[in-house]
C-alpha positions as CSV (number, residue, x, y, z in Angstrom):
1,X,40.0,78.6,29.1
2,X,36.6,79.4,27.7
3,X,38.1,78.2,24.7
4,X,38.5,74.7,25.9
5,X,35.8,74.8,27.7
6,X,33.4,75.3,25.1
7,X,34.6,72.6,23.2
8,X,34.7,69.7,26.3
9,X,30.7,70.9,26.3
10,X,30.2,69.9,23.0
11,X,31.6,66.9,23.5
12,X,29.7,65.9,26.7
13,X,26.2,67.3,25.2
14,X,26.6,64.9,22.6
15,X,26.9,61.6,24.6
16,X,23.3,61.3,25.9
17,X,22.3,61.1,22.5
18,X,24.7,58.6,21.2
19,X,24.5,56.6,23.8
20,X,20.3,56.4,23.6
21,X,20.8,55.5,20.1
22,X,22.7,53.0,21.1
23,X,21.0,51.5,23.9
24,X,17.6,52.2,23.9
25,X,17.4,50.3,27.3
26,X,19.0,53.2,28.8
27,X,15.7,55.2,28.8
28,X,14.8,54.5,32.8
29,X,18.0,54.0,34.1
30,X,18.7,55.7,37.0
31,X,22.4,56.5,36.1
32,X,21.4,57.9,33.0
33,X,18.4,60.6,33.9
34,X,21.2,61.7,36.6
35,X,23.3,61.9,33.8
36,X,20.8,64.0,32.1
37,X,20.5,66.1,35.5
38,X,24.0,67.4,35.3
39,X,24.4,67.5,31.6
40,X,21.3,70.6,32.2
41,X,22.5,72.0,35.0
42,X,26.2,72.0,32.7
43,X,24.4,74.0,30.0
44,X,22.7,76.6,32.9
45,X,25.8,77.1,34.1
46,X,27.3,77.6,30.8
47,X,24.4,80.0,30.1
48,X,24.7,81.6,33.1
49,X,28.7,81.9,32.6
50,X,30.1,80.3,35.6
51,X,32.2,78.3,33.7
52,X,33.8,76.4,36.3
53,X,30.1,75.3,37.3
54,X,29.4,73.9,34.2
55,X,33.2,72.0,33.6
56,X,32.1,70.7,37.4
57,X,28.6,69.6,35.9
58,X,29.5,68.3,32.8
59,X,32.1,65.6,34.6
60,X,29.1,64.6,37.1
61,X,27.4,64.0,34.0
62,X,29.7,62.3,31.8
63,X,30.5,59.9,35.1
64,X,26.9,58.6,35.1
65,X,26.7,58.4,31.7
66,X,29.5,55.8,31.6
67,X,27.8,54.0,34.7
68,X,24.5,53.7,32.2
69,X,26.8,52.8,29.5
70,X,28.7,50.2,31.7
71,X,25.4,49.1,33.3
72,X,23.9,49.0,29.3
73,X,27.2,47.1,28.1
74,X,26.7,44.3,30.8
75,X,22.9,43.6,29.8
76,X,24.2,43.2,26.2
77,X,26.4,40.9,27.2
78,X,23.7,39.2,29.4
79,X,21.2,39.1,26.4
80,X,23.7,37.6,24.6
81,X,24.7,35.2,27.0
82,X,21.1,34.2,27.6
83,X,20.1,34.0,24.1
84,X,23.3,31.5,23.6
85,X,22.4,29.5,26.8
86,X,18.8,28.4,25.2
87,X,20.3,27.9,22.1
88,X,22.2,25.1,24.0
89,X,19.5,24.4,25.3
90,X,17.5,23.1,22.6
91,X,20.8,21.4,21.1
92,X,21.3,19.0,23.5
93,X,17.6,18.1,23.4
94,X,18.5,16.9,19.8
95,X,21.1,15.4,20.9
96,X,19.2,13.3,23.4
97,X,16.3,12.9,20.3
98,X,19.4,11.1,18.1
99,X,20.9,9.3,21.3
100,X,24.0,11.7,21.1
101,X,25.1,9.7,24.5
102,X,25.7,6.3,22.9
103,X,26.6,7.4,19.4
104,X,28.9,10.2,20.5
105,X,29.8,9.6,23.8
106,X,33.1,12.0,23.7
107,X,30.9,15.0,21.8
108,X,28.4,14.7,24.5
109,X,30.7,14.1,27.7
110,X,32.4,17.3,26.6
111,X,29.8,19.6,25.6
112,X,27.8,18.7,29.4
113,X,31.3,19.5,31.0
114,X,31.9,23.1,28.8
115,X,28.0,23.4,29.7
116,X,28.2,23.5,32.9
117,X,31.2,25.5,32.9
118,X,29.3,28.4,31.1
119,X,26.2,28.0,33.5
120,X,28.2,28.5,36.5
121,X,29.9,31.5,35.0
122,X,26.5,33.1,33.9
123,X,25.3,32.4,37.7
124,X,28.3,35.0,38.7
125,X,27.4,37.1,36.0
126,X,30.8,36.6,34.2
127,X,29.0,36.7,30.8
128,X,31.6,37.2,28.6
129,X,32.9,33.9,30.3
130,X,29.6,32.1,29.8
131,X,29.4,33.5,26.0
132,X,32.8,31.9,24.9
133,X,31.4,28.6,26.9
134,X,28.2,28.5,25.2
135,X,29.8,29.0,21.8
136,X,32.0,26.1,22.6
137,X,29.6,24.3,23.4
138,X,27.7,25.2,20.2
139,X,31.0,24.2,18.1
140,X,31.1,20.6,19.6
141,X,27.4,20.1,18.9
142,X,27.5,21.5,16.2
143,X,28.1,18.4,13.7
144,X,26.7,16.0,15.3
145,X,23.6,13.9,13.6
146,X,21.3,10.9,13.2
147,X,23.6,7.3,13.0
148,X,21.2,5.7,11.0
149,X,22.1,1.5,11.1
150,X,22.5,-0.3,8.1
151,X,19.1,-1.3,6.4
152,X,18.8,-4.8,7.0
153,X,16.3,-5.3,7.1
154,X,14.7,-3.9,3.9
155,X,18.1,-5.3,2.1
156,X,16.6,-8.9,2.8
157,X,13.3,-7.9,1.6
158,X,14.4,-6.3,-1.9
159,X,16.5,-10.0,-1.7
160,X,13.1,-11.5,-0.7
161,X,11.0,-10.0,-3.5
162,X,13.7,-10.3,-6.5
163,X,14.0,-14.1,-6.0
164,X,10.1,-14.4,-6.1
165,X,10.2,-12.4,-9.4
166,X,12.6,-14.4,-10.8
167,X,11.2,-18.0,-9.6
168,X,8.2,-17.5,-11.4
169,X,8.9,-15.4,-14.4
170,X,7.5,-12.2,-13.8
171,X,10.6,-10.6,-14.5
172,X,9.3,-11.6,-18.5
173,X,6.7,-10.3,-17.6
174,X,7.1,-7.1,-15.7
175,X,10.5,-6.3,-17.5
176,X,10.6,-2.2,-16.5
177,X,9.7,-2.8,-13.2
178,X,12.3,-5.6,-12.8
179,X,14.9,-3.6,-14.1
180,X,13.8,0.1,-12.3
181,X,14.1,-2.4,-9.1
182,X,17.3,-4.0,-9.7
183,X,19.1,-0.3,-10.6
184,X,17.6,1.2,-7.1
185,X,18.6,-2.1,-5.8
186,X,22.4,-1.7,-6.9
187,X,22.4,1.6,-5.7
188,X,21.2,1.1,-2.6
189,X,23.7,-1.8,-1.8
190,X,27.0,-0.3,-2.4
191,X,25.9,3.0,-0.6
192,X,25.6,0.7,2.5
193,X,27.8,1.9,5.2
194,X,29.0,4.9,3.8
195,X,25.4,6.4,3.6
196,X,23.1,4.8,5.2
197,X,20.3,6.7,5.0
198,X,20.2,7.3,1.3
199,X,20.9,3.2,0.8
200,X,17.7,2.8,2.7
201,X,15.5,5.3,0.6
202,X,17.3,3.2,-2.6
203,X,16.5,-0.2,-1.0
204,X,13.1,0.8,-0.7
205,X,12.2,2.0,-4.0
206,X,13.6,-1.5,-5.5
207,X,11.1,-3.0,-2.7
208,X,8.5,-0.7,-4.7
209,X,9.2,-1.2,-7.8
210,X,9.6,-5.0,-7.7
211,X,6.7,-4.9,-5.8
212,X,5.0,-3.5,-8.6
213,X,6.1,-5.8,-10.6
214,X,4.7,-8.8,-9.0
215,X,1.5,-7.1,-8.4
216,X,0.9,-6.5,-12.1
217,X,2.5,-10.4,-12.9
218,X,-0.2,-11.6,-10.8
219,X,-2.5,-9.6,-11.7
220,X,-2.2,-10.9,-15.3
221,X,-1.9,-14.7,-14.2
222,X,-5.0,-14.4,-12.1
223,X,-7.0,-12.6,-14.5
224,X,-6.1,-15.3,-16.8
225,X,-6.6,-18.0,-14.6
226,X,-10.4,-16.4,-12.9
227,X,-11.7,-16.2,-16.6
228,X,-11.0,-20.1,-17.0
229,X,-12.9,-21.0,-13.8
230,X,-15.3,-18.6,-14.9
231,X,-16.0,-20.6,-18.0
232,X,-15.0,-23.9,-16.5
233,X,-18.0,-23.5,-13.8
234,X,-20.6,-21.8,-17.1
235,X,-20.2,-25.1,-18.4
236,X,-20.7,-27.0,-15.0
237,X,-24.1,-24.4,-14.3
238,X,-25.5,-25.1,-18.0
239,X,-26.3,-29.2,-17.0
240,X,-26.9,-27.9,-13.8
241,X,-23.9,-29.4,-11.9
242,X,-24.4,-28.4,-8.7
243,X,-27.3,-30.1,-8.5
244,X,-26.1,-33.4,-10.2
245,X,-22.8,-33.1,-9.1
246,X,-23.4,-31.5,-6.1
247,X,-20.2,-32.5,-3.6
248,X,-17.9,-32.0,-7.0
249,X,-19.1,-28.9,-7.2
250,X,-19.5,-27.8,-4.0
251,X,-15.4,-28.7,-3.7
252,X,-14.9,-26.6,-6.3
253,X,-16.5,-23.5,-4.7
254,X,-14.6,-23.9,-1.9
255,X,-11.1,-24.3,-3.9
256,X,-12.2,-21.4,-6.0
257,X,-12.8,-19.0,-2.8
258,X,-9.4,-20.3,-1.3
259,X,-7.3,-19.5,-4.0
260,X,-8.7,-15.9,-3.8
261,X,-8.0,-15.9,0.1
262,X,-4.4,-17.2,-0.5
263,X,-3.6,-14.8,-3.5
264,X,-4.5,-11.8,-0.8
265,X,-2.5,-13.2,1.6
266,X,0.5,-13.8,-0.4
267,X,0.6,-17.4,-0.2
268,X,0.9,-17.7,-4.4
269,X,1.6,-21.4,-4.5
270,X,-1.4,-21.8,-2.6
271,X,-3.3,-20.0,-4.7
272,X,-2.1,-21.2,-7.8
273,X,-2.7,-24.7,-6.7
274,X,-6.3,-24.1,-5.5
275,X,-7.0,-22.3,-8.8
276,X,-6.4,-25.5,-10.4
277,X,-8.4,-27.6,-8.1
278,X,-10.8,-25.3,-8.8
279,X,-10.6,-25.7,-12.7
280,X,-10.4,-29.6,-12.5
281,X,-13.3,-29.7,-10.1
282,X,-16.1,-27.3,-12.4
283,X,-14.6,-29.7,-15.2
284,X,-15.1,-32.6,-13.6
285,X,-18.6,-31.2,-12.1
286,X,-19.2,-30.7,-16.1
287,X,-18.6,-34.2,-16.9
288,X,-20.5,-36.1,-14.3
289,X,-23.4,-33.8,-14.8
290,X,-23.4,-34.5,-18.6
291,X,-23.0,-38.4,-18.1
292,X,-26.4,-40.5,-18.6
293,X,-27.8,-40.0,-15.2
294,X,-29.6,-43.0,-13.0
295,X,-31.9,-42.2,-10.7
296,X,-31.3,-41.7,-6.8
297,X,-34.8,-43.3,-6.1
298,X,-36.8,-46.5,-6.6
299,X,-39.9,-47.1,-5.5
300,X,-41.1,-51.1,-4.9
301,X,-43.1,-51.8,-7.0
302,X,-46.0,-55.1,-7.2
303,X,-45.1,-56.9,-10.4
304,X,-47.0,-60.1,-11.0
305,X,-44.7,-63.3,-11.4
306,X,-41.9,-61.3,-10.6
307,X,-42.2,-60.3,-7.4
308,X,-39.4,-57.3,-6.2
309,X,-36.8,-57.8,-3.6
310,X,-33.5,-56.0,-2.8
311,X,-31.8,-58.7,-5.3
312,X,-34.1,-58.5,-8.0
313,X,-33.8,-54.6,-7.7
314,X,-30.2,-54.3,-7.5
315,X,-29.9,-56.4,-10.7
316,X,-31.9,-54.0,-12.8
317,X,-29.7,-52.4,-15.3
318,X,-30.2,-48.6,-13.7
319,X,-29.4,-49.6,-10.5
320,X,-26.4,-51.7,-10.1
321,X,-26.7,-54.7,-13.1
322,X,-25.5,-56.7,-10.7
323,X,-27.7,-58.5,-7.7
324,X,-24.8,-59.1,-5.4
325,X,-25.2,-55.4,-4.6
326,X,-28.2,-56.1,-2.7
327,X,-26.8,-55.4,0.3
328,X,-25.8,-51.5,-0.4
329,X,-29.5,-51.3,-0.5
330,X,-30.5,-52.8,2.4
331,X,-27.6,-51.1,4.7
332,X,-28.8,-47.7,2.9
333,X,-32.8,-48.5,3.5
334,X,-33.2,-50.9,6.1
335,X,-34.3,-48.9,8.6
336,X,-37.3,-48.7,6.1
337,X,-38.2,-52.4,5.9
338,X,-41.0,-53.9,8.8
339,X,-38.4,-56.2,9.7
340,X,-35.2,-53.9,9.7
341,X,-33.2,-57.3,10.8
342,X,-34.9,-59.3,7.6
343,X,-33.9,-57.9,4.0
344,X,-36.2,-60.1,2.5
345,X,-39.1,-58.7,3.7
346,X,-39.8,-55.3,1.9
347,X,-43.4,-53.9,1.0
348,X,-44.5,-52.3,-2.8
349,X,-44.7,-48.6,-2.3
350,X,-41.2,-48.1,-0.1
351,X,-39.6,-45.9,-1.6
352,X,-35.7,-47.0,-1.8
353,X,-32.7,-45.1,-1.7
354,X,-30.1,-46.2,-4.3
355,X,-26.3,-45.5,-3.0
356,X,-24.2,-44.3,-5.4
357,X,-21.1,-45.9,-6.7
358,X,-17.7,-44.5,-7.2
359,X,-17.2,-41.9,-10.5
360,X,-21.4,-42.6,-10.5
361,X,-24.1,-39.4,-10.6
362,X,-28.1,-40.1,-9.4
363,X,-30.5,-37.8,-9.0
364,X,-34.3,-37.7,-9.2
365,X,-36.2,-40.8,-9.1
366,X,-37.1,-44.1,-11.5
367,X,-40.0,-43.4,-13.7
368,X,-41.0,-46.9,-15.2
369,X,-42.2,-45.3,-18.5
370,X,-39.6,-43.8,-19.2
């Protein structure tokens, strides 16, 4: 008897410990210092050598100790449970970030009824229950991800880009690019509907790279094409066109800064033509500038035996050469005459205004001696 009693002792006085290493929770439990009550009052007894005591003890202690551990064993399983219930949690809140409900509408209408399942079992503290629902949950969640759509739209702008590039050359031009573009391009296309999201980070990288491509084309072409205006309007400034040639050449300004605002804003045939309204105009600025030059003003003058009038005046060879153009004179300058309603009355010392003709440049005024 003391035999076997000895032995059950040993066995009991090594439970506290096992069980604290396993459950360091157990600590202030209630059932567990009772436990630790009887399990010293089993070893007093022992001492003491009332035997039967201590057998009596021992089995008060080892019954609160498996209370503890029962007690210990449930708030595992509620840890667990809890721990699996945010997890869910925070999985169906991705789900509602990817639209779960209208991509997945089976996934989701089963994982919110094995959801709420689990929750009403963790409620009743069946957590075992509520564990295996979680996980179930978990497992029909698990897979589910982004539907990403089919990129259309960047599909018709790689379309839109490549047929610019090819209308106007810069494919010649910009070979690598081209080519880098039309390979992502490719790519991109047949991975359409079988992987949508990588066809759409191909599509986009033939969007840069032709991009590129028709940056550094134009680039070149305007380059090109600013350095001719830049000489065209040198030439116009050195006979001092915009002076001479002033509307020409203030035409030409206003092409020249157009073609820059179209070439930003991606209007290229715009731009290309403006460029060369621009050229033509600080040419043609150039060419009425350097023309022999009449003057824009004549002063009447009092010639004896040849008295002036608007006739006489118009038929001098740097004004008109021809007197029937008398009356561009007096509609220009009659509201300079005494009489505006009488052309043949004009005074020596008005000073005239001579209209230009068509294709014609003036400027300054008529200086007899020279």
């Amino acid at each position: 008897m003391k035999k076997f009693t000895v032995i059950f002792l040993m066995i009991l006085f090594a439970i506290p410990a096992g069980l604290f290493a396993q459950y360091q929770n157990l600590r202030d439990n209630p059932d567990y210092k009772k436990g630790l009550e009887y399990q010293a009052l089993a070893r007093q007894a022992y001492d003491e050598g009332d035997y039967d005591a201590s057998v009596t003890h021992s089995a008060s202690a080892q019954e609160y100790f498996q209370k503890a551990k029962d007690y210990a064993d449930m708030m595992a399983l509620r840890f667990t449970a809890n721990s699996l219930k945010n997890r869910v949690a925070d999985r169906f809140r991705y789900a509602v970030s990817i639209n779960a409900e209208r991509d997945y509408p089976e996934e989701y209408a089963s994982a919110q009824a094995a959801s709420k399942t689990a929750d009403e079992a963790f409620s009743t503290e069946d957590y075992t229950a509520s564990i295996n629902g979680y996980r179930a949950v978990l497992d029909i969640l698990r897979d589910l991800s982004p539907v990403v759509p089919e990129p259309s739209a960047e599909l018709a702008r790689a379309g839109e880009l490549r047929a610019i590039i090819f209308a106007y050359g810069f494919d010649a031009m910009r070979p690598v690019e081209t080519r880098r573009g039309d390979t992502a391009g490719d790519r991109g296309k047949s991975l359409i509907g079988s992987d949508n999201s990588q066809a759409r980070l191909m599509l986009n990288e033939a969007i840069k790279n032709y991009q590129l491509a028709i940056d550094g084309a134009l680039g070149e072409i305007a380059g090109k094409r600013r350095a001719e205006i830049a000489e065209a309007k040198k030439r116009a400034d050195s006979v001092n066109a915009a002076v001479l040639a002033a509307d020409a050449y203030s035409s030409a300004q206003n092409s020249e800064r157009s073609a820059e605002q179209n070439l930003r804003g991606g209007a290229w045939n715009n731009a290309w033509d403006d460029s060369q309204a621009a050229l033509d105009g600080y040419n043609t600025c150039y060419t009425l500038a350097s023309a022999d030059l009449k003057p824009e003003y004549y002063t009447v003058r009092l010639i004896p035996g040849r008295r002036d009038c608007l006739w006489r005046i118009a038929e001098y060879s740097f004004v008109y050469g021809d007197p029937r153009k008398w009356r561009l004179l007096y509609d220009e300058n009659k509201h300079l005459l005494p009489d505006p309603e009488n052309p043949r009355l004009i005074e020596p010392g008005t000073r005239l205004r001579i209209p230009a003709l068509p294709d014609e440049v003036r400027a300054g005024e008529y200086q007899p001696n020279r």
